[in-house]
C-alpha positions as CSV (number, residue, x, y, z in Angstrom):
1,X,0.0,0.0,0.0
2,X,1.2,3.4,-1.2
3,X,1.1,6.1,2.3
4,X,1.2,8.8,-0.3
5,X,-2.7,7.9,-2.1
6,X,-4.0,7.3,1.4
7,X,-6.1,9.6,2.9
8,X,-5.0,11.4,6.6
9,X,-8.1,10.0,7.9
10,X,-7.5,6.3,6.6
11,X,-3.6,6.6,7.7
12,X,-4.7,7.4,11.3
13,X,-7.3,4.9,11.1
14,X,-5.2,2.1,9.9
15,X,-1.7,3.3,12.7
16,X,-4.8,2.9,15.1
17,X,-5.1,-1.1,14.1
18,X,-1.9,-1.7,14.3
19,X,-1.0,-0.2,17.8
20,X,-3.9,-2.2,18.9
21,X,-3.3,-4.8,17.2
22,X,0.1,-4.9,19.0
23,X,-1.4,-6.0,22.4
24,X,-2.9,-9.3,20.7
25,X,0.8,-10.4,21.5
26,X,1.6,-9.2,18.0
27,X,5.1,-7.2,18.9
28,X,5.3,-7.8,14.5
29,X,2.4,-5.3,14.1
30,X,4.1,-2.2,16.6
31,X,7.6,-3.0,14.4
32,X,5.2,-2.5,11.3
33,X,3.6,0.4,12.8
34,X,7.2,2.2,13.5
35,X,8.7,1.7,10.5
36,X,5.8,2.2,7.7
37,X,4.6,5.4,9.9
38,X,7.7,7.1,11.1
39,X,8.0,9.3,8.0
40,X,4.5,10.2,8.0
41,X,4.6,11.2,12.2
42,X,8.0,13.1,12.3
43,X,9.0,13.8,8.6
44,X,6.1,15.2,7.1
45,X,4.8,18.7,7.2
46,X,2.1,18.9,10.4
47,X,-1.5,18.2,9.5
48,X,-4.4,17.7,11.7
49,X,-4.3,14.2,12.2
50,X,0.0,13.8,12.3
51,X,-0.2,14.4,16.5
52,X,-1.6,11.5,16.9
53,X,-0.1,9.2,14.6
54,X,3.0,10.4,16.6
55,X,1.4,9.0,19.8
56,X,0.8,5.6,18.1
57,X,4.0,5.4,16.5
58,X,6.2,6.4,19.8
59,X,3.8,4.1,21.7
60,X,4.2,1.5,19.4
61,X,8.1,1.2,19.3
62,X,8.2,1.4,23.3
63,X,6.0,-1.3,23.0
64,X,8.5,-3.2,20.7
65,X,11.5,-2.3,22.7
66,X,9.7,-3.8,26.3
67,X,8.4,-6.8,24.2
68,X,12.0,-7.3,22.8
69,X,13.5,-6.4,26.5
70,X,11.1,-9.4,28.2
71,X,11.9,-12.2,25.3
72,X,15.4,-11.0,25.5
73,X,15.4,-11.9,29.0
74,X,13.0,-14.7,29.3
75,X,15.4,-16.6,26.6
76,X,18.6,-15.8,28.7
77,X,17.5,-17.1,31.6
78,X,15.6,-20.3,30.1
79,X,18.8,-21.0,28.3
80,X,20.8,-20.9,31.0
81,X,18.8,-22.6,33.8
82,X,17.1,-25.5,31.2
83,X,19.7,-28.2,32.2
84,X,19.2,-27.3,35.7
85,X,15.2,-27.1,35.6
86,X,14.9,-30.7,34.6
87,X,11.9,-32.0,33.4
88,X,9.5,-28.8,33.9
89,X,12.1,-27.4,31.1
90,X,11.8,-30.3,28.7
91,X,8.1,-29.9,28.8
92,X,8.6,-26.2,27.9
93,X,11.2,-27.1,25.2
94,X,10.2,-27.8,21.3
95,X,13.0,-30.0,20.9
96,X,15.1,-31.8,23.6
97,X,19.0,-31.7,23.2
98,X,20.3,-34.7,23.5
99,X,23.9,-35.5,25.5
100,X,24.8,-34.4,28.7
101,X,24.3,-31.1,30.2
């Protein structure tokens, strides 16, 4: 979809979706949202309805930057504990390594 056909209604409209769409634990949508709006929130000349694609967008990559922070960490520590967690991590592992730990 060409940004530049779009009316500003339809742009805030559809920055809307994806912000909220964000919270369905779709951290994809907020990078989406950051990255196909940025130009139209801080590049752009101001028009009425920029503000608050602003809000979304800077809303949107905090969002992405916590969600990255939390899997970040959560993979970290699950790494490095899963030999020591036993069999509550095999249950929470895809695939089971095989060897000694």
């Amino acid at each position: 979809m060409n940004l530049e056909r779009v009316p500003n209604e339809e742009k805030l409209n559809l920055c809307r979706k994806y912000y909220l769409g964000g919270f369905a634990f779709l951290p994809f949508l907020w990078l989406v949202n950051v990255v196909w709006f940025f130009r139209e929130a801080f590049v752009k000349p101001a028009y009425t309805e920029q503000l608050q694609i602003k809000t979304y967008v800077k809303r949107s990559a905090l969002g992405l930057l916590l969600w990255v922070a939390v899997l970040t960490t959560w993979i970290t520590i699950f790494q490095h504990f899963r030999a020591q967690w036993g069999e509550v991590a095999d249950y929470l592992s895809f695939t089971i390594p095989l060897g000694i730990p």
